[in-house]
C-alpha positions as CSV (number, residue, x, y, z in Angstrom):
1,X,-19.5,-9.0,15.5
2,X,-15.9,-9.8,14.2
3,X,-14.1,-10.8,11.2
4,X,-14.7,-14.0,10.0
5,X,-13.1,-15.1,6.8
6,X,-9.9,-13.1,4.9
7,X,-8.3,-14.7,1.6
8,X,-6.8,-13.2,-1.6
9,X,-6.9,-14.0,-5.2
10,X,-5.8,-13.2,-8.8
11,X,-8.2,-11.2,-10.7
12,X,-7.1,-10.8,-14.3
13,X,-9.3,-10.9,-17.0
14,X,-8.3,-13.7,-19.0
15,X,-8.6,-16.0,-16.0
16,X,-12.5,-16.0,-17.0
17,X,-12.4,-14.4,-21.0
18,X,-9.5,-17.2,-22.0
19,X,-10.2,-20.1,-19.6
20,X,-11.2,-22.5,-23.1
21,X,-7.5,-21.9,-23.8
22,X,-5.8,-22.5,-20.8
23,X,-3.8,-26.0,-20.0
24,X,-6.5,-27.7,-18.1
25,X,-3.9,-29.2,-16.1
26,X,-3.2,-25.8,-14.7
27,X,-6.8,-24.3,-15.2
28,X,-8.7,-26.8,-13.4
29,X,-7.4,-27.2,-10.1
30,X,-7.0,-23.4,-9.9
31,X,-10.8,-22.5,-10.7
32,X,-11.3,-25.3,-8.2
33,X,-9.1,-23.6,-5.5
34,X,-11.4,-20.3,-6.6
35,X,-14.8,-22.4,-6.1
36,X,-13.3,-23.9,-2.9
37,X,-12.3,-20.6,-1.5
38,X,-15.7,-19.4,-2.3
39,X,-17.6,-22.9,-0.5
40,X,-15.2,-21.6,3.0
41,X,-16.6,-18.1,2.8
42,X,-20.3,-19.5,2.4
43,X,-19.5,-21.5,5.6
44,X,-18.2,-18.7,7.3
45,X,-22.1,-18.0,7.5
46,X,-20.7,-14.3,6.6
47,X,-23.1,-10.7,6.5
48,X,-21.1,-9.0,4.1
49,X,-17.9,-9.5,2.2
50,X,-15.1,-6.2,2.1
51,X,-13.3,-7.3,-1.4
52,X,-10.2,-4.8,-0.9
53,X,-9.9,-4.3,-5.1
54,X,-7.4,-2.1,-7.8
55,X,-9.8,-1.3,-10.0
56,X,-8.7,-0.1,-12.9
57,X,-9.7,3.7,-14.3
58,X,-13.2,2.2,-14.3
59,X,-14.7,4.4,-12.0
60,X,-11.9,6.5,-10.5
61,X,-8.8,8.0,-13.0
62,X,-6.3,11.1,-13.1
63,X,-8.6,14.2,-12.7
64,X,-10.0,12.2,-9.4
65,X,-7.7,9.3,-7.9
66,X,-8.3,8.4,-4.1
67,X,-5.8,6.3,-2.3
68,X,-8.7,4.6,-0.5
69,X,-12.1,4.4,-1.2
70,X,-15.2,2.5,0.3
71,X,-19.0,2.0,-1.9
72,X,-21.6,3.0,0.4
73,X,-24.6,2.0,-2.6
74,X,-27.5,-0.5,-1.7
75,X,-26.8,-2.3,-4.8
76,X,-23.6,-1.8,-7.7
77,X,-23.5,-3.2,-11.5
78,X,-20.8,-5.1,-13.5
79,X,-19.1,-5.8,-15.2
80,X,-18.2,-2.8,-16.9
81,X,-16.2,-4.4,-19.5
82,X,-18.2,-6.5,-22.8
83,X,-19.6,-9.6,-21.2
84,X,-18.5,-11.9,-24.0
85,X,-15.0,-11.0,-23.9
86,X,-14.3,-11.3,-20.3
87,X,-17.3,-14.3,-19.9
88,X,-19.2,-13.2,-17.1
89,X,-22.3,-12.5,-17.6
90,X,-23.8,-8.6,-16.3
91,X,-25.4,-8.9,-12.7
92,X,-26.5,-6.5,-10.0
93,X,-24.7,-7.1,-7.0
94,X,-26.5,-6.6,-3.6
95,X,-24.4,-4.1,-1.1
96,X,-25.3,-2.2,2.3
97,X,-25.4,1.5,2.1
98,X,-26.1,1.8,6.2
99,X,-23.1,-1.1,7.1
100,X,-21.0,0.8,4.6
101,X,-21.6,3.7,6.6
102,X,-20.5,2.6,9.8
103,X,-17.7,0.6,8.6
104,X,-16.8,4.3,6.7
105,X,-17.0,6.2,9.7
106,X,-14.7,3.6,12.0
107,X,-12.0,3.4,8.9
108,X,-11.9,7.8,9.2
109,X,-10.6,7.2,12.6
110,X,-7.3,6.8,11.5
111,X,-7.4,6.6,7.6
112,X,-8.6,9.2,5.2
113,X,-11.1,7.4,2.7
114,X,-12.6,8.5,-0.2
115,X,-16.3,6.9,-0.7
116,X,-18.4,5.9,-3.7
117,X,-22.3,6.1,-3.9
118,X,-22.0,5.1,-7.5
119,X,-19.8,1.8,-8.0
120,X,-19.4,-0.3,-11.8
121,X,-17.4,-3.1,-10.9
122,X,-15.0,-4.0,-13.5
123,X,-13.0,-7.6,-13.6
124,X,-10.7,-6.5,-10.5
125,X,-13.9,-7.4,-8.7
126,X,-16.3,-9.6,-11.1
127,X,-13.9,-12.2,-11.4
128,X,-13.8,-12.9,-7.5
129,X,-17.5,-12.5,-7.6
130,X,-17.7,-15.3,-10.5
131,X,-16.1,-18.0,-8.0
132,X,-16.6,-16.9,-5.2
133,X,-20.5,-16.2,-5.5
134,X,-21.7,-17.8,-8.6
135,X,-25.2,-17.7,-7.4
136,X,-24.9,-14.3,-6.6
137,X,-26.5,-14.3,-3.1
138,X,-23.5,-12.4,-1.2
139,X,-23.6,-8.9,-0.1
140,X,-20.2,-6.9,-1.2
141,X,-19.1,-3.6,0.1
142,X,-16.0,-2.5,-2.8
143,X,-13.0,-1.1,-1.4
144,X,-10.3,0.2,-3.8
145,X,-6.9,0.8,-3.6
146,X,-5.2,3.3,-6.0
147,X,-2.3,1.0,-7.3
148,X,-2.7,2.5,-11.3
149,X,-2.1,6.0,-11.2
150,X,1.5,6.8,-9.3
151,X,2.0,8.9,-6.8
152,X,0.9,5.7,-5.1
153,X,0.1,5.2,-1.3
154,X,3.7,3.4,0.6
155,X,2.7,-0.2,1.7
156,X,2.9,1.3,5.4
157,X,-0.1,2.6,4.9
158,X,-1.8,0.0,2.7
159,X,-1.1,-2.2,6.0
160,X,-2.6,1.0,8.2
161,X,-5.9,0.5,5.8
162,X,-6.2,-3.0,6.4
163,X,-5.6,-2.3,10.4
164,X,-8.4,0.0,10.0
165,X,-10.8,-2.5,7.9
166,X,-10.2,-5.2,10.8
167,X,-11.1,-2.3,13.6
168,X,-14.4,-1.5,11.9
169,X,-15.1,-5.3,11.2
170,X,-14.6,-5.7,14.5
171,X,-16.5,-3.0,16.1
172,X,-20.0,-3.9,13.8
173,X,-22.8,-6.5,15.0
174,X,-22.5,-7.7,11.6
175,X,-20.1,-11.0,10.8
176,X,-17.4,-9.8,7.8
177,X,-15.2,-11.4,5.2
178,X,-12.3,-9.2,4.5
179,X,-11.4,-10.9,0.1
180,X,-8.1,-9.1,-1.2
181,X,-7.8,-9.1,-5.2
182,X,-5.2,-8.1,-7.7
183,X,-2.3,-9.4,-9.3
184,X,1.2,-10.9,-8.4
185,X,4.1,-10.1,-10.8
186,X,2.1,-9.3,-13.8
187,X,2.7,-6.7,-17.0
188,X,-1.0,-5.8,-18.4
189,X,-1.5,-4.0,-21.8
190,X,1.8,-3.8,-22.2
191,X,3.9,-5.6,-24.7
192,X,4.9,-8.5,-22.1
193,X,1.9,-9.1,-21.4
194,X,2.1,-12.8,-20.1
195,X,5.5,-12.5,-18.5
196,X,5.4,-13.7,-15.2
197,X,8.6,-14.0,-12.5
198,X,7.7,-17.2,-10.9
199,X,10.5,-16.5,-8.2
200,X,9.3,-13.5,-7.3
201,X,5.5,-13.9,-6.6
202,X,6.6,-17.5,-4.7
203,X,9.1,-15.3,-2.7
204,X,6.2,-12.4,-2.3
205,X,3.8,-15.5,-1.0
206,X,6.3,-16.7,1.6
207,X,6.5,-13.2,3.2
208,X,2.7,-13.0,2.9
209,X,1.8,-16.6,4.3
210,X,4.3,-15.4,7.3
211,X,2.9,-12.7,7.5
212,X,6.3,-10.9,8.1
213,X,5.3,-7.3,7.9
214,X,8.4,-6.0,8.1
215,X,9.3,-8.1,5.0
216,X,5.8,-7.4,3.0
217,X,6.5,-3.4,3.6
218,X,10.4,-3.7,2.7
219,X,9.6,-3.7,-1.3
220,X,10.0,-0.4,-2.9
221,X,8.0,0.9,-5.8
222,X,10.9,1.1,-8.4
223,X,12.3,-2.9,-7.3
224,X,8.8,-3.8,-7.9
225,X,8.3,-2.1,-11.2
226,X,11.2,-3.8,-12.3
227,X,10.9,-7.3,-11.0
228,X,7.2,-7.4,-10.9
229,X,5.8,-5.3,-13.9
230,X,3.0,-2.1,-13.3
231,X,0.9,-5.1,-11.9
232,X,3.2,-5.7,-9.6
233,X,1.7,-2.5,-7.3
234,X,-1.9,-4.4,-6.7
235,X,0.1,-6.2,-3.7
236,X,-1.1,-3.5,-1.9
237,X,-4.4,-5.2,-1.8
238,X,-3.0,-8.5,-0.5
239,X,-1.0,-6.2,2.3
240,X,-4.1,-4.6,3.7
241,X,-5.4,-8.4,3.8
242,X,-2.5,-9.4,5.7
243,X,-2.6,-6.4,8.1
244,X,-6.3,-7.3,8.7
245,X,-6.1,-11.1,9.4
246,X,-3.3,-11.2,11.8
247,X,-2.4,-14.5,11.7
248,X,-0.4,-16.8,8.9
249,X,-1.5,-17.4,5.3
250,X,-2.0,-20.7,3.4
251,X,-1.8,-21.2,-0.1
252,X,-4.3,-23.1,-1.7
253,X,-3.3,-22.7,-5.2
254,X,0.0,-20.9,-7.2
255,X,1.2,-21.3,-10.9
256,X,2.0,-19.3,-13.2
257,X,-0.6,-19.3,-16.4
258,X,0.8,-16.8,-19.3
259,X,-2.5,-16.9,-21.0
260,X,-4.1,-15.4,-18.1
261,X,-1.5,-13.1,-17.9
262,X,-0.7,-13.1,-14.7
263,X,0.5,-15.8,-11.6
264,X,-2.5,-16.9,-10.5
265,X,-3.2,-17.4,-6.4
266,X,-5.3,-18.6,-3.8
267,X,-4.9,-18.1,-0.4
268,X,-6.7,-17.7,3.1
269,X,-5.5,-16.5,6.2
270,X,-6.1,-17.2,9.9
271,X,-7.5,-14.7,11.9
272,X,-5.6,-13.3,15.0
């Protein structure tokens, strides 16, 4: 039928495993923004949700590393990591091997991608899932971006992947929700861990809520190494987000929380 719903969020693991040690005044009205974002995409009355992901040498890593890659399963397990420590208890999550299918076959028309039969989600998607679909009644189709192992794919075509996501949403009976997920500025398992450039992920936001391609795709991989930490490469995922939507962003929620590690976001955009 169409695309119905596109949004982004922050995905680190703390945001769940450390929440009891988070300022609530920050905490709070963040999950909130999560829970809300997930009440919009309920009412979207959406068939399947596309949660465009970085997952993170859970299922794909050096010897294998696609630049794109779709699950076509009927069903896919997480989280991958110890349930206590990242607070989110293990589920089976409900996908659509057939929809994946077509939506796979319309994405090859102009974008080579990988796909997965076999899918363990790991945070990069189980933390969306936690707000989004706490009842755990959605069906997901996993798409990954390879934004760990460098040589990694230019934004220009990140933005050509989310093209291609909004063609084959398009082109399907079924309605779809397009969720991107990853970081902002962010340095994981490293020793800044918790450093966060304020400046630079509100800066990345404005481009993104304008939806200013030309500005999103301007970055290069070294300035965002440097200004945004290794994390910094998941804005990949909110590019293809952009590039499928189409229209202009709002932010529902932005702060920067060290103890999660990372500036955590909110964010929907309208469709074109």
């Amino acid at each position: 039928m169409s695309l119905v719903f596109c949004g982004v969020a922050s995905h680190a693991p703390g945001i769940t495993g450390r929440a009891d040690r988070a300022p609530p005044a920050l905490r709070d009205p963040f999950h909130a923004a999560y829970r809300g974002m997930g009440d919009q995409l309920r009412a979207s009355g959406v068939d399947a949700v596309i949660v465009i992901a970085a997952e993170h040498f859970a299922n794909f890593f050096m010897n294998n590393m696609p630049a794109y890659a779709i699950g076509m399963a009927e069903n896919y397990g997480g989280p991958i990591e110890d349930p206590e420590w990242l607070a989110i208890p293990k589920r089976t999550v409900r996908g659509n091997a057939d929809l994946s299918r077509r939506i796979i076959e319309e994405v090859q028309q102009t974008v080579d991608v990988a796909y997965a039969e076999e899918w363990r989600f790991d945070h990069g998607i189980m933390v969306p899932l936690h707000f989004l679909d706490p009842e755990n009644e959605l069906t997901v189709i996993p798409a990954n971006i390879n934004c760990q192992g460098p040589p990694l794919t230019p934004l220009h075509r990140a933005w050509a992947f989310g093209q291609a996501l909004r063609r084959a949403a398009d082109r399907v009976p079924e309605r779809i929700a397009i969720i991107g997920t990853g970081g902002i500025s962010h340095w994981p398992a490293t020793p800044d861990s918790g450093r966060i450039d304020e400046a630079w992920d509100r800066d990345f936001l404005d481009r993104w809520s304008r939806n200013d391609r030309e500005a999103l795709l301007s970055y290069t991989d070294i300035e965002t190494y440097r200004d945004a930490g290794q994390g910094g490469f998941e804005i990949r995922t909110f590019i293809a987000t952009a590039a499928a939507a189409g229209g202009s962003g709002t932010v529902h929620f932005y702060a920067p929380i060290p103890i999660f590690a990372v500036g955590c976001t909110v964010a929907t955009m309208e469709i074109a």
